[in-house]
LUMMIRO-542590 format. One record per residue (C-alpha): residue in one letter; x, y, z. Coordinates in steps of 0.2 Angstrom, whole numbers, plus 5000, padded with zeros to 4 digits. Layout:
REM LUMMIRO-542590
AXYZ/...
REM end
This chain:
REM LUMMIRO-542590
X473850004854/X474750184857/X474850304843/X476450414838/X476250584843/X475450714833/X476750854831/X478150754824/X477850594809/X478550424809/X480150514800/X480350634813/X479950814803/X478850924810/X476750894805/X475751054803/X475151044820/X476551124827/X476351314822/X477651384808/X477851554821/X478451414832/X479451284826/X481151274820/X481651094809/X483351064804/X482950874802/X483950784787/X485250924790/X487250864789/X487751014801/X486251024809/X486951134822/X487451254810/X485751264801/X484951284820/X486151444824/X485751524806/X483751474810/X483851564826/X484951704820/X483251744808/X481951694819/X480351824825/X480351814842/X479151984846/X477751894848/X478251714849/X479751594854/X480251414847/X479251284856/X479551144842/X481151084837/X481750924827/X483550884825/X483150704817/X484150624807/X485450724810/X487050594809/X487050674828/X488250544840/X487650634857/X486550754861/X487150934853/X487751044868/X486551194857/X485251214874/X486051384877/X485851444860/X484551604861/X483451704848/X483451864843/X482651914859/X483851824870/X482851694875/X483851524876/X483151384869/X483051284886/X481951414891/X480751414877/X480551214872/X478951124874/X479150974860/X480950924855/X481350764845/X483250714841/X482350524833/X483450434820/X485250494826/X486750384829/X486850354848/X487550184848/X488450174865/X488350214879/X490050294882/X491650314868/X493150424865/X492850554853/X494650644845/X494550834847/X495750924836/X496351124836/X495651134820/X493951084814/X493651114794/X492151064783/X491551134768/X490351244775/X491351314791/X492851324800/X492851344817/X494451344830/X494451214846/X495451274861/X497051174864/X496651134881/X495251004874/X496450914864/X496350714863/X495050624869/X493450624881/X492450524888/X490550564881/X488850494887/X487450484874/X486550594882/X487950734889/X487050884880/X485550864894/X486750864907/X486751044917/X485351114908/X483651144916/X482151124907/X480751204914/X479251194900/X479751054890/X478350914887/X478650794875/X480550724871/X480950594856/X482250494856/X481650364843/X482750274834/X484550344841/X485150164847/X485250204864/X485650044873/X485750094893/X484750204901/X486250274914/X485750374930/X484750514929/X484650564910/X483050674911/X483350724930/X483250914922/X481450904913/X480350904931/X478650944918/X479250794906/X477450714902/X477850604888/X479550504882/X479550414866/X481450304867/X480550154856/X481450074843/X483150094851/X484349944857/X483949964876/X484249814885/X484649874902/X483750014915/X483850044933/X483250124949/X483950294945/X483650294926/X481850394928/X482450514941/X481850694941/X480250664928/X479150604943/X477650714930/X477850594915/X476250514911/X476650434894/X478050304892/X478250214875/X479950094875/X479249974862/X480349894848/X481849894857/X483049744852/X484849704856/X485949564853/X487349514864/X489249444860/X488449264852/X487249364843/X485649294851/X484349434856/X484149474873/X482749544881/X482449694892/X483049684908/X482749794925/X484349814935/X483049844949/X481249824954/X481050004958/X481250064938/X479550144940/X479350194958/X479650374954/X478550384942/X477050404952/X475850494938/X476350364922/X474650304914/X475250234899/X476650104895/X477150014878/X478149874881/X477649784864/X478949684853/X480349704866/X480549524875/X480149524893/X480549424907/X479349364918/X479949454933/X480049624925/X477949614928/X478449644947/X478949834945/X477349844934/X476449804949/X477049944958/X476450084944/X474550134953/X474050244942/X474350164926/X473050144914/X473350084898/X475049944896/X475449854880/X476449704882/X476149624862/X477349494855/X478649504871/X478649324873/X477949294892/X476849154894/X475649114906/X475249264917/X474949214934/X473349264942/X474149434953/X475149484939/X474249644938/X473249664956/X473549834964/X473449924948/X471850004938/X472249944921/X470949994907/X471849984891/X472849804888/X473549724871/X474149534876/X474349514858/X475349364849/X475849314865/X475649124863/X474849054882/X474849194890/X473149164897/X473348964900/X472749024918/X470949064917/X471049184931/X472449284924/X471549444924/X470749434941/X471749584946/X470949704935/X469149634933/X468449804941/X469249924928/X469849824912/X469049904898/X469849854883/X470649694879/X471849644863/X472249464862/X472349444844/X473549284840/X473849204856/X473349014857/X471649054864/X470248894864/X468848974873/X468549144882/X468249074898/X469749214904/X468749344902/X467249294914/X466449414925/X467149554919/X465949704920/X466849834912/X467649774896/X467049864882/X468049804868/X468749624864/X469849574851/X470249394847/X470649364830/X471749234823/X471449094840/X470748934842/X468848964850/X467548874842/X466048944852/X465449054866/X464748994882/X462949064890/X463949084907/X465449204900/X464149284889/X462949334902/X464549394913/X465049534899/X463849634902/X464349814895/X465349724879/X465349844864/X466149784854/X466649594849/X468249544835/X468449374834/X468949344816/X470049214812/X469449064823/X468348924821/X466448954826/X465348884817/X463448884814/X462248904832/X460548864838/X460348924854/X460449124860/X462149184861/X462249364857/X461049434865/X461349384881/X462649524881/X461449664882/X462849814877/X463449734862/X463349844845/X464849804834/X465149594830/X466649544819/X466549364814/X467449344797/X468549204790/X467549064803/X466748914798/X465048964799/X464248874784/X462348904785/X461449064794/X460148994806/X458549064813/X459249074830/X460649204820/X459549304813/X458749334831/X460549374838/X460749514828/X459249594832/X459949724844/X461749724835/X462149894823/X463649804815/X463949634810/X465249564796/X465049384790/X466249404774/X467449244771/X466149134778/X465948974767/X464048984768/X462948874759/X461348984754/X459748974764/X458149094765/X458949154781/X460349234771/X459249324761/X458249394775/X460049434785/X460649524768/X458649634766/X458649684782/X460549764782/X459949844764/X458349934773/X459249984786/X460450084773/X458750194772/X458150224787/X459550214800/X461050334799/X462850254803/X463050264823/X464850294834/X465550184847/X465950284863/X466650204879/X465250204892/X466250214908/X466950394903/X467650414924/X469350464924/X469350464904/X470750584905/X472150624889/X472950454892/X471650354883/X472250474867/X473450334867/X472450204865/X471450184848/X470350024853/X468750134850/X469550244835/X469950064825/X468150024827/X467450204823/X468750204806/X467850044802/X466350104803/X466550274793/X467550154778/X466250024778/X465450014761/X463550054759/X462449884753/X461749934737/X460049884730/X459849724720/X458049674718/X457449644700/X455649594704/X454349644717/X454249484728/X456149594734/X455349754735/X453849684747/X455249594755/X455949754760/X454349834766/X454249674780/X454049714796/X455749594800/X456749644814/X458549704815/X459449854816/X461249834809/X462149874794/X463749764787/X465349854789/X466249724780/X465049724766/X465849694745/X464949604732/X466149484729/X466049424748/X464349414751/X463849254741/X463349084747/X463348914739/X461848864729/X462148674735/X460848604722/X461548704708/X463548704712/X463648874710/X463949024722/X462549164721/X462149334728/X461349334745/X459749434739/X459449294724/X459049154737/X457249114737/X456349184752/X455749124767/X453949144763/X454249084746/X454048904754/X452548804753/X451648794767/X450748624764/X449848514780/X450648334780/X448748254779/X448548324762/X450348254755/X449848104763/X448348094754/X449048154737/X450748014737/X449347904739/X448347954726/X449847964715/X450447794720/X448847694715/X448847774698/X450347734695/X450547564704/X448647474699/X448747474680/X450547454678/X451447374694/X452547264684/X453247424672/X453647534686/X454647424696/X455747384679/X455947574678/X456347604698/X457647474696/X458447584680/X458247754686/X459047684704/X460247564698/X461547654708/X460547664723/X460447464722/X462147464718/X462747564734/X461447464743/X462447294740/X464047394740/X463147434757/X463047274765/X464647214758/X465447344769/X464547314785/X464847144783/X466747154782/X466647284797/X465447164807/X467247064807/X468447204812/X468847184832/X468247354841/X468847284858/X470247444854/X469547594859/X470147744852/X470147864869/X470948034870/X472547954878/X472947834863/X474447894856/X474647904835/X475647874820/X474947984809/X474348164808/X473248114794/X472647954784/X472148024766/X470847934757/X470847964738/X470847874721/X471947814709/X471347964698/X471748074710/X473348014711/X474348154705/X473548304715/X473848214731/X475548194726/X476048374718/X474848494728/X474548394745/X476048354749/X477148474748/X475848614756/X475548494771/X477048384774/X478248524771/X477348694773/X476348634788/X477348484797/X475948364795/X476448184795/X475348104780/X474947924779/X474547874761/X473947714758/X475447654741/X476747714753/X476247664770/X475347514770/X476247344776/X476947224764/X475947044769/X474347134777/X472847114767/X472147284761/X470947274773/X471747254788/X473047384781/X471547524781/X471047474796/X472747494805/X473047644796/X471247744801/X471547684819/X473547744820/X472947924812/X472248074821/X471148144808/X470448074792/X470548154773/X469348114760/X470048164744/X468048184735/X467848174717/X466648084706/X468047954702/X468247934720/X466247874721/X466647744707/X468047644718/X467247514729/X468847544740/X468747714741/X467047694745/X467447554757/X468547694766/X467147814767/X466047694776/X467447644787/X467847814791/X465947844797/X465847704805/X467547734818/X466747884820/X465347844827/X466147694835/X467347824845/X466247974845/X467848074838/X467748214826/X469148234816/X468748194799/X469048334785/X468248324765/X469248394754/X467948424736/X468948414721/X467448454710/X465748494711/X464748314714/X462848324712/X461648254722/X460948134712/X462748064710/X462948074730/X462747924739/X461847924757/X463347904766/X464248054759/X462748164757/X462848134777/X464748204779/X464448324770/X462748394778/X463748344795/X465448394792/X466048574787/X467148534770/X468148644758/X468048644740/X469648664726/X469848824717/X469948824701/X470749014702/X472449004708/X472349174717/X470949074728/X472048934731/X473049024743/X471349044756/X471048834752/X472748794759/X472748924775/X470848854779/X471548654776/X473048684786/X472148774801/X470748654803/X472448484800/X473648594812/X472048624825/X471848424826/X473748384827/X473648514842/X472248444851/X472848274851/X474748354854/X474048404872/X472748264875/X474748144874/X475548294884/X474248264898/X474248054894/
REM end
């Protein structure tokens, strides 16, 4: 959520933002001090002096005593620096002996010591600051140097210090004193600091006192991501007034209490991968006022109800959680949201208005969901939006597709790409440089790849030239992503090649009344004993299913449903897998192994855990009603067992019986319709399934999708026993 400054990279050299007439960089250098002497020895200084300095890398142990080195024009270097960084050096401890010897010799100098320095010294990691004022430095980096203590007053010299960079260092300890004298910093970043202690188990951060950050009275931005937190360290964040943007990702605190952050004016805030850190729904009434932007990507999320009524937010990212659907209430309550990311979740098609009852919003993300037909009532939500990604839906192709895909290829003509700015810009000072919410979005938008053209015949072209509504373009748009499922055919196609709305015949239901009718006596009148022979041919397997039928509901009529299957009964099974003997050996070498082992999911499989002395049915029974979720292993084999089939009517008819939802088809191979009996074309048509890929590379997504929606169920159960 914070970037790396500008005028040093990730390796610590020097960018070209920091002036050649400026800078000296002796980074990578063995004697770096001796290469910082012979740079200054050479120096220009008539019309300038060296503002930029990196010593990175350096095999540095402390920090260099070289602050009273001076140029040509005798200007020391304390003096004269505005951005030094010392990142990558080796300051492991906190305090060690160091031998000094009369004589120091290396290949490249020879230099005498003074006896009287003889033996050893105590040294902090930071003795080279100690005595030296410096009145016009800005920016100091200490990334990667393996500081582990901050001690008392390190930067007590540097009164104009604005930003400190000490991340990916081994702190694990600072205190009350360990900030003094930079009461002007505005940027902190102490992310990625780890440290393990004696039993080599890692530690988290820990604040010898509440008052850590009571001096720092102008701080405004704090990254605190991927270093483990305690709970209690949240109480000196409390007392930081002025601070604007904080990043607390992956520091392992759970479940924020609602005060956590009252008193402060918090825009900017990544919660990210953070598992229940918003179980309290009101975890953020602290900051409903100000909070701007929000990260929360990866952190057990089943709804957005924490993040009602809050007027300012902006920009929302929720990828990768558990939320299945958006309520009218928190909608309404977002009423200047930008920008909404909520890939990686589980919402699926709706029919009611949704996004646009948040007037503000421009940008939607909604890829890798398990939206499986686009509906009228979409289309109208995306009306007002200017981008939209669908891609990695499993969509099944409706005119509505089509009409979605037109109206983003006409807009590529006539409405040019658009920025996403904050709207609240008061106070929008330097700080929210640090924060890149709005310049992920605006990267998306200017990589986005333009929808090209694909009409072949006219019926696309006056298509185009409709007067539908809609003013958005797909960010996420690629040819291979926006297909859907031509379920008739088996096939997937291109959006634009689905038949258009208007292509439908618009027929009054007297006159197909009237012409069935017709048809009928014709057929029926001369030849009524013919056609019956023929209707019992063509739908012989109709007849049979219909017997199959009423086989089946009589031997259910005969199972006792005085059990009733309620969110406190407790299971046996993750899942009852339903397949045929056919099938056999990809539920045993595929299945298995990517959901018993990969996934943890106990799987009850009907040749390994029925009871010996039940009868099969009994066993099925039993075995449906001791599972949380249901498989159906679907493939035209399957169709042909009467017990598979048996299993198929049984598992609707639980469902029903209970009102549950947990029942997942699995299609092993395309199955037509004409092969489909009622009872399946129903689950499907009800039910969102996945299909095997022949292509391995896809079978990797078929196995992430599966063991989401099996882990999503074990889940929900898991909590409905916790609360039982």
């Amino acid at each position: 959520m914070t970037d790396v400054q500008s005028w040093v990279d990730e390796r610590g050299k020097l960018t070209e933002r920091a002036p050649r007439a400026h800078k000296i960089d002796v980074s990578y250098q063995f004697n770096a001090k001796l290469g910082l002497q012979q740079q200054l020895e050479a120096f220009s200084c008539a019309n300038s002096s060296v503002q930029y300095l990196s010593m990175a890398r350096s095999r540095l142990l402390v920090v260099p005593k070289i602050f009273s080195f001076t140029d040509p024009c005798d200007q020391p270097l304390s003096d004269t620096l505005v951005y030094l960084t010392l990142a990558g050096n080796f300051f492991y401890s906190r305090n060690f002996e160091r031998p000094k010897f009369k004589e120091q010799m290396n290949a490249t100098n020879a230099m005498l010591v003074p006896a009287e320095v003889d033996g050893f010294v105590n040294e902090v990691w930071s003795s080279g600051f100690r005595g030296v004022n410096f009145q016009n430095l800005r920016e100091l980096d200490l990334r990667l140097c393996g500081i582990r203590e901050l001690e008392d007053s390190p930067f007590k010299n540097m009164p104009n210090l604005e930003k400190l960079y000490l991340g990916e260092n081994n702190i694990y300890q600072i205190n009350e004193n360990s900030f003094n004298g930079v009461s002007n910093l505005i940027h902190l970043d102490m992310s990625r600091n780890y440290e393990y202690n004696i039993k080599e188990v890692y530690q988290g951060l820990y604040f010898g006192d509440l008052k850590v950050f009571s001096k720092l009275t102008r701080l405004q931005t704090l990254d605190l991501s991927y270093t483990k937190m305690q709970r209690e360290n949240l109480l000196a964040i409390k007392n930081l007034k002025s601070l604007l943007s904080l990043s607390i990702c992956q520091t392992e605190l759970k479940n924020l209490e609602p005060s956590w952050l009252t008193g402060t004016s918090i825009r900017y805030l990544d919660v990210s991968r953070n598992h229940n850190v918003f179980k309290d729904k009101k975890a953020l009434r602290g900051v409903r006022s100000t909070l701007q932007v929000v990260y929360a990507d990866d952190i057990a999320l089943s709804s957005l109800d924490v993040f009602e009524n809050l007027p300012s937010l902006e920009i929302l990212l929720v990828s990768n959680n558990e939320i299945a659907a958006i309520k009218k209430k928190v909608a309404k309550s977002l009423t200047n949201l930008q920008v909404l990311i909520v890939d990686m979740n589980r919402l699926t098609t709706w029919f009611r208005p949704t996004m646009t009852l948040m007037p503000k919003l421009k940008f939607l993300s909604m890829r890798n969901n398990n939206i499986n037909l686009i509906s009228e009532e979409m289309e109208k939500d995306f009306e007002n939006l200017r981008y939209i990604g669908i891609s990695g839906n499993f969509v099944v192709c409706n005119c509505n597709a089509r009409e979605l895909f037109l109206i983003a290829l006409r807009n590529e003509k006539i409405l040019p790409d658009e920025f996403i700015f904050p709207i609240n810009n008061t106070g929008y000072i330097e700080s929210a440089v640090y924060h890149t919410g709005f310049k992920d979005i605006n990267y998306l938008i200017s990589k986005r790849k333009n929808v090209e053209s694909v009409c072949v015949n006219s019926e696309c072209e006056k298509d185009l030239n409709s007067k539908s509504s809609g003013k958005f373009h797909l960010f996420d748009y690629d040819d291979s992503t926006y297909k859907c499922l031509l379920a008739v055919e088996g096939r997937n196609t291109p959006f634009a090649a689905v038949p258009s709305c208007g292509a439908r015949t618009q027929l009054g239901i007297d006159d197909v009344i009237s012409d069935t009718l017709n048809k009928l006596y014709f057929l029926v009148i001369p030849l009524f004993i013919l056609p019956l022979l023929i209707f019992g041919y063509v739908f012989r397997r109709n007849i049979r299913y219909f017997f199959i039928t009423m086989r089946n509901s009589t031997m259910l009529s005969l199972i006792n449903n005085e059990d009733i299957i309620d969110e406190n009964t407790i299971f046996n099974y993750d899942v009852f897998v339903s397949y045929c003997h056919e099938d056999r050996g990809w539920v045993l070498d595929q299945l298995l192994p990517h959901v018993e082992v990969d996934a943890n999911v106990s799987v009850c499989l009907h040749e390994r855990d029925f009871m010996v002395g039940l009868s099969i049915l009994e066993n099925i029974v039993s075995c449906m009603d001791r599972s949380k979720t249901i498989l159906l292993i679907l493939s035209q084999k399957f169709l042909l067992s009467q017990w598979c089939q048996f299993e198929m009517h049984l598992a609707q008819h639980r469902l029903l019986e209970t009102r549950r939802e947990d029942l997942i088809l699995v299609l092993l191979e395309d199955i037509p319709r004409r092969m489909r009996p009622n009872t399946l074309h129903y689950l499907m048509l009800t039910n969102t399934y996945v299909v095997w890929p022949k292509e391995k590379a896809e079978q990797i997504v078929f196995w992430r999708r599966l063991n989401k929606s099996l882990l999503a169920h074990k889940l929900r159960q898991a909590n409905n026993d916790s609360i039982a």
